[in-house]
DRENGUZA-59786 format. One record per residue (C-alpha): x, y negated, z negated; residue in three letters; residue number from 0. Coordinates in Angstrom, 3 decimals. Layout:
R       east      north         up   rest    nr
R          X          Y          Z    ala   NUM
...
//
This chain:
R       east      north         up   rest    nr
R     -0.634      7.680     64.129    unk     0
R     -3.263      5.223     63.367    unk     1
R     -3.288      4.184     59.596    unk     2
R     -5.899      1.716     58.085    unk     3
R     -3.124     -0.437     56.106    unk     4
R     -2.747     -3.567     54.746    unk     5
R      0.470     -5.044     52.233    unk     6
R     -0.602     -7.415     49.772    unk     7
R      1.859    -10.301     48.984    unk     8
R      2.576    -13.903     47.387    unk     9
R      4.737    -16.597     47.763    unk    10
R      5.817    -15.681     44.478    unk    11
R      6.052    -13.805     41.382    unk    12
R      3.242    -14.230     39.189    unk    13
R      0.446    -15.282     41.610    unk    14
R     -2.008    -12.209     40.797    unk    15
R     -0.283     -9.652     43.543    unk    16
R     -0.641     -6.961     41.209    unk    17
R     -3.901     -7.310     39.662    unk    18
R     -5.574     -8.424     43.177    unk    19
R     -3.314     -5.009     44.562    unk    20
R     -5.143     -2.984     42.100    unk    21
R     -8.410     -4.639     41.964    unk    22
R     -8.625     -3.998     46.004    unk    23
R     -7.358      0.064     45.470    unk    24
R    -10.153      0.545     42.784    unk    25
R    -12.858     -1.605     44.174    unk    26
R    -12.401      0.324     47.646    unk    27
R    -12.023      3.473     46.053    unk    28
R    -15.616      3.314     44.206    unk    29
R    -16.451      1.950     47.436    unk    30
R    -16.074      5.439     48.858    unk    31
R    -13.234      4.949     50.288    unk    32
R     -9.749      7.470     50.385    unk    33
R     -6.503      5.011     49.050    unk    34
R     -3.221      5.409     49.186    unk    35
R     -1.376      3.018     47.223    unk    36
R      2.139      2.264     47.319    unk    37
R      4.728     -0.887     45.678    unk    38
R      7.416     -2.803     47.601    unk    39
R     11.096     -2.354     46.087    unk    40
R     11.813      0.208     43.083    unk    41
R      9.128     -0.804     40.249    unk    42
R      7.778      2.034     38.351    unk    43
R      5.372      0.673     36.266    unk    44
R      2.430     -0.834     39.021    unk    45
R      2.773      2.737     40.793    unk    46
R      1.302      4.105     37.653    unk    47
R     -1.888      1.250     37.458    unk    48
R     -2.452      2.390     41.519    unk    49
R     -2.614      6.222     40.600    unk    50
R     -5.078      4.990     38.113    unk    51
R     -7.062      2.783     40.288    unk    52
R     -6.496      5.270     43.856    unk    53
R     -6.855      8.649     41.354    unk    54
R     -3.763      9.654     43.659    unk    55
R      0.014      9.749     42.913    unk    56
R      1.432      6.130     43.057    unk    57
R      4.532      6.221     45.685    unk    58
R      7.331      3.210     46.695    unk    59
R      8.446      1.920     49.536    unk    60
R     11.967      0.571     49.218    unk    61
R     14.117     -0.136     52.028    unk    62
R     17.459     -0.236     50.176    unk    63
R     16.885      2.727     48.007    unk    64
R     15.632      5.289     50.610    unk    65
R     16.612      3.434     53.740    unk    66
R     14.751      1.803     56.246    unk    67
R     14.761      4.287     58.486    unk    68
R     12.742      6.579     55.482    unk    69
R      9.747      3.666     54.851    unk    70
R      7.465      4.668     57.903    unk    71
R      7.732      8.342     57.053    unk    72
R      7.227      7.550     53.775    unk    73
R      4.564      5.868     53.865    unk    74
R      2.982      8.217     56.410    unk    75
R      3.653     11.359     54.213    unk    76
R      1.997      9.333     51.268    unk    77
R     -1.389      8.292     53.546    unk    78
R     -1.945     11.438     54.452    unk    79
R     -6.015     11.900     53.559    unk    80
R     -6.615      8.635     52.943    unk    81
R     -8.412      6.556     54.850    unk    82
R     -6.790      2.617     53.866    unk    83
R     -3.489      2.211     52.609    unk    84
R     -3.329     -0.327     50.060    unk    85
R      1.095     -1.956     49.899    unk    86
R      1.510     -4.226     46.562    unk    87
R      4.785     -6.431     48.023    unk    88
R      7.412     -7.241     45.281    unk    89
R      8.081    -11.047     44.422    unk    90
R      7.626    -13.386     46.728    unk    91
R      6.722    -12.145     50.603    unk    92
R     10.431    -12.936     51.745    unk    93
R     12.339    -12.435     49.078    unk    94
R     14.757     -9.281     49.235    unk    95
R     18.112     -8.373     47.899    unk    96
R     20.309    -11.477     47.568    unk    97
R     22.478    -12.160     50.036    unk    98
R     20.808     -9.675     52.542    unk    99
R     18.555    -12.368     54.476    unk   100
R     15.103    -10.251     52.903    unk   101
R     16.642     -7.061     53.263    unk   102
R     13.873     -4.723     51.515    unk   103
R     11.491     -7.594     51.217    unk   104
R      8.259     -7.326     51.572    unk   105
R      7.948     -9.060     54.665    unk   106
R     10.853     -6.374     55.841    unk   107
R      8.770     -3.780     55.074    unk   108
R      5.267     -5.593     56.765    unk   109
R      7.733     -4.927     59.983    unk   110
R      8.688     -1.597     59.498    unk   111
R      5.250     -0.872     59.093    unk   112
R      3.649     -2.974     61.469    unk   113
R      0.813     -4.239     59.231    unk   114
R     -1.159     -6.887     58.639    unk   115
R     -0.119     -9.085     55.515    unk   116
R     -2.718    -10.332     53.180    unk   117
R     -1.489    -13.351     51.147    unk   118
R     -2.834    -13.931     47.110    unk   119
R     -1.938    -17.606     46.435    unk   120
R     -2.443    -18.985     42.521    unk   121
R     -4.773    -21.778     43.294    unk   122
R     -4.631    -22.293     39.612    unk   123
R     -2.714    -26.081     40.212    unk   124
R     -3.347    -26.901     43.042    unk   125
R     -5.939    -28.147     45.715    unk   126
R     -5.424    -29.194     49.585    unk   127
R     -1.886    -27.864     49.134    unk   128
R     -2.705    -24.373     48.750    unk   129
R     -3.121    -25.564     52.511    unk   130
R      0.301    -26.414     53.183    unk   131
R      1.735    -23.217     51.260    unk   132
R     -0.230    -20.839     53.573    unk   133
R      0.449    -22.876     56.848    unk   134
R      4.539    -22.608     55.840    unk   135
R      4.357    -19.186     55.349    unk   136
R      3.097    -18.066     58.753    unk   137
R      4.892    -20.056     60.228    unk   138
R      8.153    -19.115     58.490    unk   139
R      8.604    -15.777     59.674    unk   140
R      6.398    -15.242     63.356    unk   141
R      7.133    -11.260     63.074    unk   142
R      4.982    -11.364     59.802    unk   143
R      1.337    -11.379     60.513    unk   144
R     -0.941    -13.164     58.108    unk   145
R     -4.363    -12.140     58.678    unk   146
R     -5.794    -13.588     55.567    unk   147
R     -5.515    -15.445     52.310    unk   148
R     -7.094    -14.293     49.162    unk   149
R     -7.140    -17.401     46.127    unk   150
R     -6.804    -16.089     42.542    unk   151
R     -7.417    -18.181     39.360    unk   152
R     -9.743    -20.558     41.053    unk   153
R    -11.395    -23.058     38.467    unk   154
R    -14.751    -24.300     39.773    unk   155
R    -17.214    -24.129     42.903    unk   156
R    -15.396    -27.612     43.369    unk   157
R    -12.131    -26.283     43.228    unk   158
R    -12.881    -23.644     45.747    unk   159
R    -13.993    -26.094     47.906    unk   160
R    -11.441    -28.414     48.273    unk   161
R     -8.477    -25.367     48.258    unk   162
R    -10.938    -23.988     51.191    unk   163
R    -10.898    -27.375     52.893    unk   164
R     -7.467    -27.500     52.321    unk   165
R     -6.816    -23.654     54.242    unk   166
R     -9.156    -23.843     56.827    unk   167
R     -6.830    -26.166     59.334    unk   168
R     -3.828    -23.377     58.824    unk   169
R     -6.589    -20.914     60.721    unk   170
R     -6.162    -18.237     58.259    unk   171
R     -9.182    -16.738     57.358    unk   172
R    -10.135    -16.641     53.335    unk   173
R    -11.138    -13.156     52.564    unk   174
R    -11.500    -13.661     48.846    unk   175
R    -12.119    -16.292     45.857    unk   176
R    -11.146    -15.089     42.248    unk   177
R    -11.926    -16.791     39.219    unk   178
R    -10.213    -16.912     36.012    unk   179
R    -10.574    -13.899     33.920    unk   180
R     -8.781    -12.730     31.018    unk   181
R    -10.339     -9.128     31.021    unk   182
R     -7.660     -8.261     33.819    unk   183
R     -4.257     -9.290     31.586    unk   184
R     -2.364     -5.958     30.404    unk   185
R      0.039     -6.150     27.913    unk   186
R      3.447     -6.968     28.595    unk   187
R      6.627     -6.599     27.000    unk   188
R     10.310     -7.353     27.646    unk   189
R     10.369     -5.542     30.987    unk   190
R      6.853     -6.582     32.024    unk   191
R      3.508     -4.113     32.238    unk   192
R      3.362     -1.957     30.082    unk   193
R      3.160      1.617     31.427    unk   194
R     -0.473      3.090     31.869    unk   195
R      1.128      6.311     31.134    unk   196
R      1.247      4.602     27.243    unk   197
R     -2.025      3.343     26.905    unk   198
R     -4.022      4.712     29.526    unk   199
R     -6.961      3.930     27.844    unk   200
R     -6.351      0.143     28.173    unk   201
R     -4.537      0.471     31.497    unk   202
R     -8.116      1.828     32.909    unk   203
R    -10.101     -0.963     31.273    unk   204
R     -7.835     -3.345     32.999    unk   205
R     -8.005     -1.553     36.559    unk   206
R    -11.968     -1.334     35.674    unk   207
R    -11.957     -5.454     35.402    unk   208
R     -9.976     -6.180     38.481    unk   209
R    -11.756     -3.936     40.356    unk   210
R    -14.994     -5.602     39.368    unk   211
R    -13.743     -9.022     40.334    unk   212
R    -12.345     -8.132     43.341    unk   213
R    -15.626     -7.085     44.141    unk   214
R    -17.479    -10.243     42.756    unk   215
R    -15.111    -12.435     45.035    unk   216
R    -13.374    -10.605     47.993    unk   217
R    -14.742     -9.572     51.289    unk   218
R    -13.981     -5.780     50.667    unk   219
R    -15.514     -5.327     54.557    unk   220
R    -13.184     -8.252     56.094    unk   221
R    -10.493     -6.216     54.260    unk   222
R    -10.842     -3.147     55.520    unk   223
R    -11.443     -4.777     59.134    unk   224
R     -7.770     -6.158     59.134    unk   225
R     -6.366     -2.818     57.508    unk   226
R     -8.192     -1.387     60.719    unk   227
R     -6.698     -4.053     62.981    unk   228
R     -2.797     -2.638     62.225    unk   229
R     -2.520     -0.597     64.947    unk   230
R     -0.499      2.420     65.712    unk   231
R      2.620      3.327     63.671    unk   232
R      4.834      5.142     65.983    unk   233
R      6.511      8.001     62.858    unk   234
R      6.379     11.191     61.285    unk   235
R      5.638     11.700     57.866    unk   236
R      8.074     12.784     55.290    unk   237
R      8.335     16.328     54.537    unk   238
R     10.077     17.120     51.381    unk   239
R     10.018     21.019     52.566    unk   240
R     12.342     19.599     55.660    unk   241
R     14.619     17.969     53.259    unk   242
R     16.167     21.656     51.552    unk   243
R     16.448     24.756     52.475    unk   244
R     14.815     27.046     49.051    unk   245
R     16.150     30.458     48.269    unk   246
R     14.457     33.444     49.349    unk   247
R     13.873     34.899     45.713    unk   248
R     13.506     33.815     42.591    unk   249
R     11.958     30.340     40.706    unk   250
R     14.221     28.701     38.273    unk   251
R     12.379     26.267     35.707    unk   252
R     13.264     22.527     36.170    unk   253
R     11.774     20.984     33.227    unk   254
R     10.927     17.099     33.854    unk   255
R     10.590     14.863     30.566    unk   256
R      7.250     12.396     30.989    unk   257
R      4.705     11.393     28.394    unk   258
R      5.077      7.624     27.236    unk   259
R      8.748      7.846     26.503    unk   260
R      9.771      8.986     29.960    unk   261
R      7.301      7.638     32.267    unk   262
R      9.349      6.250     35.093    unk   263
R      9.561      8.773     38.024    unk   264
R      9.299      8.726     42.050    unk   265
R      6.605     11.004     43.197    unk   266
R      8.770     12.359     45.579    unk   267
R     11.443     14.129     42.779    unk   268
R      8.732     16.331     42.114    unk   269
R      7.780     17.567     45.163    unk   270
R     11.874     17.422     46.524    unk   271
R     12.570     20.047     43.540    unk   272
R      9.367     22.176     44.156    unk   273
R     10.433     22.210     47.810    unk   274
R     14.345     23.353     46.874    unk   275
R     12.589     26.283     45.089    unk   276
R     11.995     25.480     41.469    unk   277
R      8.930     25.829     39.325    unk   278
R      8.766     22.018     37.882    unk   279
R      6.865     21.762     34.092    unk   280
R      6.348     18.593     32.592    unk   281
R      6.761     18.279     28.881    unk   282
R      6.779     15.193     26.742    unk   283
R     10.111     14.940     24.309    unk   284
R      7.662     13.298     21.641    unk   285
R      5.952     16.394     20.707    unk   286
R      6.991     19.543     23.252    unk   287
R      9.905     21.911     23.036    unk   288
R     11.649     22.698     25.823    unk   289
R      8.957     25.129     28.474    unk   290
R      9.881     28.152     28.496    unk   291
R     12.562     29.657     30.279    unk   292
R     14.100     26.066     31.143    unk   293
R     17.066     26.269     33.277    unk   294
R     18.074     22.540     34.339    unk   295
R     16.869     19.771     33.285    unk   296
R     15.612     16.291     34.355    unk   297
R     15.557     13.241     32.256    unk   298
R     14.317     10.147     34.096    unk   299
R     13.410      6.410     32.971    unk   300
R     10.566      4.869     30.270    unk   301
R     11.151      2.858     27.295    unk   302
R     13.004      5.503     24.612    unk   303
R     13.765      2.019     22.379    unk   304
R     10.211      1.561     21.798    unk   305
R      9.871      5.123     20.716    unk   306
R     13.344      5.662     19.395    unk   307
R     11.376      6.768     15.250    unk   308
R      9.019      9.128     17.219    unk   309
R     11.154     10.658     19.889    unk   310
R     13.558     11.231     17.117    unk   311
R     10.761     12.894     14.683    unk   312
R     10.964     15.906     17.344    unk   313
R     13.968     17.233     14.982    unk   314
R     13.154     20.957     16.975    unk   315
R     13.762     19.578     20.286    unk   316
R     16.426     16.966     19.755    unk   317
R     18.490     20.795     18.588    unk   318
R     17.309     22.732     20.923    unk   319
R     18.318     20.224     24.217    unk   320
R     21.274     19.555     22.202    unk   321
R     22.199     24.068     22.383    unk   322
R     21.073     24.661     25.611    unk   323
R     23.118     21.959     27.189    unk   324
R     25.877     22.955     25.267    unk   325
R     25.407     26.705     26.992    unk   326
R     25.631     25.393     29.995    unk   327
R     22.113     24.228     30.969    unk   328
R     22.067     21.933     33.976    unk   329
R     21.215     17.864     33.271    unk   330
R     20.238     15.086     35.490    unk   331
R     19.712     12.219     32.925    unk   332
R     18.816      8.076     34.230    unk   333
R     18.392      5.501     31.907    unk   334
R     16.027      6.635     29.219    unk   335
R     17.596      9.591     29.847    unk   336
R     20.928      8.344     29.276    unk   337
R     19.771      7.159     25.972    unk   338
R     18.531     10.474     24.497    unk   339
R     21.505     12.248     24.722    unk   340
R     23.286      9.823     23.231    unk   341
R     24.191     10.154     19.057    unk   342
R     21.961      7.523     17.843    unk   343
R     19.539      5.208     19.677    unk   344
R     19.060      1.889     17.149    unk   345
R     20.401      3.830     14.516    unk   346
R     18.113      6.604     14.917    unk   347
R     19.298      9.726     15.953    unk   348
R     18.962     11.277     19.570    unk   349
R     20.719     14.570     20.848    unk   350
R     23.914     13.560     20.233    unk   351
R     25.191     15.527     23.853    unk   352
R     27.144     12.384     24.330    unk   353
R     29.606     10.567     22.292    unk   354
R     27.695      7.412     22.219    unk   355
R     25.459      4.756     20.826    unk   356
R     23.141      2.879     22.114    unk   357
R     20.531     -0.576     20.895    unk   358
R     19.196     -2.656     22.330    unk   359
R     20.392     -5.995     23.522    unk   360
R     18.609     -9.384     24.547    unk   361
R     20.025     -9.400     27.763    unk   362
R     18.108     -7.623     30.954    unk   363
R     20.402     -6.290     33.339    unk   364
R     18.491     -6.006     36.496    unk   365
R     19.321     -5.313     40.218    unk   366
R     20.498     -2.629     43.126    unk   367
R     23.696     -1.172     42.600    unk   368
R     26.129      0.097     44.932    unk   369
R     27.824      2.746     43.069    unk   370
R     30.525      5.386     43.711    unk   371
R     30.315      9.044     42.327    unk   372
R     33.459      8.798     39.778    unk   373
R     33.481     12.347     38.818    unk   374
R     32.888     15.247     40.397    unk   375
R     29.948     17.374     39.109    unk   376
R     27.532     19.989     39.963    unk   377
R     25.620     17.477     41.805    unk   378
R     27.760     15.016     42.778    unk   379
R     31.253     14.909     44.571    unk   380
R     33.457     12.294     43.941    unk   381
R     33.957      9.422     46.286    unk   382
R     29.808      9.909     46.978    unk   383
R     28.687      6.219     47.455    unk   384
R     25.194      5.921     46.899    unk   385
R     22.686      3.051     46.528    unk   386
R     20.719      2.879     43.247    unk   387
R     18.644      0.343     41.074    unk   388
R     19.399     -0.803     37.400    unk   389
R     16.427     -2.014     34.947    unk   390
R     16.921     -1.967     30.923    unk   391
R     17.962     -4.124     27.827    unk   392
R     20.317     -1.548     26.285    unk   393
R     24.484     -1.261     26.091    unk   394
R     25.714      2.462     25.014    unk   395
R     29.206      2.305     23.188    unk   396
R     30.926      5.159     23.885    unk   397
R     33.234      6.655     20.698    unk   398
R     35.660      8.644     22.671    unk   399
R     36.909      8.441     25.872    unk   400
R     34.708      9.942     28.911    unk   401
R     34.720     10.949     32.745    unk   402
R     32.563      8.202     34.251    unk   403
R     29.798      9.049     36.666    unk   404
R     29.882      6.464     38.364    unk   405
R     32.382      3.651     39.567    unk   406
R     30.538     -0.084     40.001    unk   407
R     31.562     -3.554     41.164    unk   408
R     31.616     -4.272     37.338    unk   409
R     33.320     -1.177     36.714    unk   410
R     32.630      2.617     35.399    unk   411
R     29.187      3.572     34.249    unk   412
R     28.078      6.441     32.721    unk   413
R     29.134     10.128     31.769    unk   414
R     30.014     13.135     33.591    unk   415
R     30.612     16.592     32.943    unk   416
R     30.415     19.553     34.689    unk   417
R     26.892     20.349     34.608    unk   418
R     26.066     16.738     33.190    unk   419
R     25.355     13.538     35.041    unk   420
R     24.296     10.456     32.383    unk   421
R     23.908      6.741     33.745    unk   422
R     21.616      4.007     34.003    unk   423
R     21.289      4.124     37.378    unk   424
R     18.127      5.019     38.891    unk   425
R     18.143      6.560     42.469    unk   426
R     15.537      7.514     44.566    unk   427
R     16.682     11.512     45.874    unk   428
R     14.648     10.590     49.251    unk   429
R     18.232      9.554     49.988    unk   430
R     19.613     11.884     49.049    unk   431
R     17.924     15.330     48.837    unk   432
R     21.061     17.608     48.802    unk   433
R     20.754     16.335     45.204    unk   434
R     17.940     17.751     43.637    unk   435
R     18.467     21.247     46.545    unk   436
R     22.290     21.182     44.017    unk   437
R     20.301     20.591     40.922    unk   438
R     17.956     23.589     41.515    unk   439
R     21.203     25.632     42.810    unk   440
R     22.771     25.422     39.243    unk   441
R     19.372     26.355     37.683    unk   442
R     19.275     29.100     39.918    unk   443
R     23.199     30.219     38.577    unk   444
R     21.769     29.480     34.372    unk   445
R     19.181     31.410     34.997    unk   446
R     21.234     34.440     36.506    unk   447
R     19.424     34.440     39.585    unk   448
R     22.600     33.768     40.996    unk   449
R     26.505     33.901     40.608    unk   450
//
């Protein structure tokens, strides 16, 4: 399988990667190209500036979520019709889980993938040493391939000059220059990017400018030669219809919460529950009841504490989750999700399914979790160990005693009932599939097409 890919990465956080990332998907896409985009490690929000700049779903590629075994199918399932692949790395090219030696690092996933790595260094302050910087990094890892060096927030014609000077030695080609521009910030807030899903309108304005300057300053046809130079990728694609095994009869409802509150989903939950046999609707809690003829539901990640007045202004809703999960309907809540059913979110009320509170905090807790199924529910058995991801600025106080869901390092984590599973932990089911085939299984039962 030979896929035109390249992964885009930095020696560090906050050298560009994302904007350049985007900038190339858009700029090659109104270039006529197909692109597939896809981010390094578990992020949520850049997936949602690529489906804006590719006008296809964004997808991730993380090594200790899914496994590493699961990033070459992955990938391959995801590039299907395109004709580039476009990989925005996470933080800087070898940095991975701590204490792992890169595990799930970009440069980790460069090798599972066999491509070509493009490096965006922030020329910004510095000169001849950008020089220095590039030479380390190829040299630092031989396995990585460094085909070329693209310099962002480049002052002058005289600054470009002497950070080219500087490269040239190192034998790494320069594929791009890109000046200063302020058109291409997005807003940010206290977990970075905001979500295009909020304010799409802005997020296309920004992909609009960094596609524009990536086309003022890189060599879009040098790029696409080195995406061409990657070779073959010996895989087979994902197949979420391989994953589960659907019923013969019958499509329960699996309603899926999105909209600006709960935009923070992996492509592949979708298409994992469609394959187990369920009709998936989207709604948005801010304004939508429940679709009709609901019979599990899914709850995943966003930013409820910046919404907490609206999302509790849906009085109708708030109820009506509140009685059908009370009947018995089926829940799979993460994070955001975690917060809604909670009594009160910053003093404003939510469901109130669980005994709990939750505000925010000013501390960000942040980073993969081993975790152990605590409980044993209609989607979990417990002793499960699985590997998820934490991201949020919120502590829930419980008011009365609870059956975990899961047991951590720190200790227990979240709630568990029967038909209930509440935490903070995000997982992507690509691991896991048996969990959204059990999810659908219990809709299947609520809806009675079942015992």
């Amino acid at each position: 399988m030979v896929i035109p890919r390249v992964v885009v990465a930095a020696p560090s956080s906050g050298a560009g990667k994302t904007t350049v990332a985007v900038g190339l998907m858009a700029a090659l896409r109104r270039a006529g190209h197909v692109v597939a985009g896809f981010k390094v490690g578990p992020d949520y929000i850049d997936p949602g500036f690529h489906a804006v700049a590719t006008g296809r779903p964004g997808r991730n590629l993380d090594a200790m979520l899914s496994g590493e075994e699961r990033v070459a199918p992955l990938f391959a399932h995801g590039a299907q019709g395109a004709d580039v692949a476009v990989v925005e790395g996470v933080m800087g090219l070898y940095d991975g889980a701590l204490g792992t030696e890169g595990f799930s690092s970009t440069a980790h996933v460069a090798k599972l993938l066999r491509a070509p790595v493009v490096l965006v260094v922030d020329a910004a302050a510095a000169g001849r040493s950008v020089g220095a910087v590039v030479q380390g990094f190829v040299a630092f890892d031989t396995e990585v391939r460094i085909v070329g060096v693209i310099l962002n927030k480049v002052g002058s014609d005289r600054h470009e000059a002497e950070v080219r000077a500087g490269v040239a030695p190192t034998g790494v080609p320069v594929l791009g220059v890109l000046r200063r521009d302020t058109r291409v910030t997005v807003p940010s807030r206290h977990l970075g990017l905001v979500p295009a899903d909020e304010q799409r309108e802005q997020a296309e304005l920004a992909v609009d400018a960094a596609a524009e300057l990536v086309r003022q300053g890189v060599d879009l046809e040098a790029f696409v030669a080195a995406a061409r130079g990657a070779g073959e990728l010996v895989t087979t694609a994902w197949d979420a219809d391989a994953e589960v095994t659907p019923a013969e009869e019958g499509r329960p409802v699996v309603a899926v919460a999105g909209g600006p509150v709960f935009s923070f989903h992996y492509t592949e939950t979708t298409e994992l529950l469609t394959a187990a046999g369920a009709d998936v609707v989207r709604f948005d809690p801010l304004r939508d009841p429940l679709p009709e003829a609901t019979s599990a539901l899914c709850l995943g990640g966003g930013f409820p504490e910046l919404h907490a007045e609206a999302l509790s202004a849906n009085e109708p809703l708030r109820r009506q989750v509140a009685s059908e999960i009370a009947a018995g309907l089926p829940v799979i809540a993460e994070c955001a999700g975690l917060l809604y059913l909670c009594r009160e979110l910053d003093g404003h009320p939510m469901t109130g399914v669980l005994p709990a509170a939750a505000r925010m905090t000013g501390s960000l807790t942040l980073g993969y979790r081993t975790a152990i199924a605590a409980t044993t529910t209609a989607f979990f058995d417990e002793g499960r160990r699985v590997r998820g991801h934490e991201f949020h600025r919120t502590a829930v106080t419980l008011d009365d005693a609870v059956d975990p869901a899961w047991y951590l390092p720190a200790g227990t984590e979240g709630v568990a009932r029967p038909r209930v599973h509440a935490s903070y932990l995000h997982l992507h089911w690509t691991a896991s599939p048996d969990v959204p085939a059990r999810l659908v299984a219990a809709a299947r039962v609520h809806a009675g097409l079942e015992k």
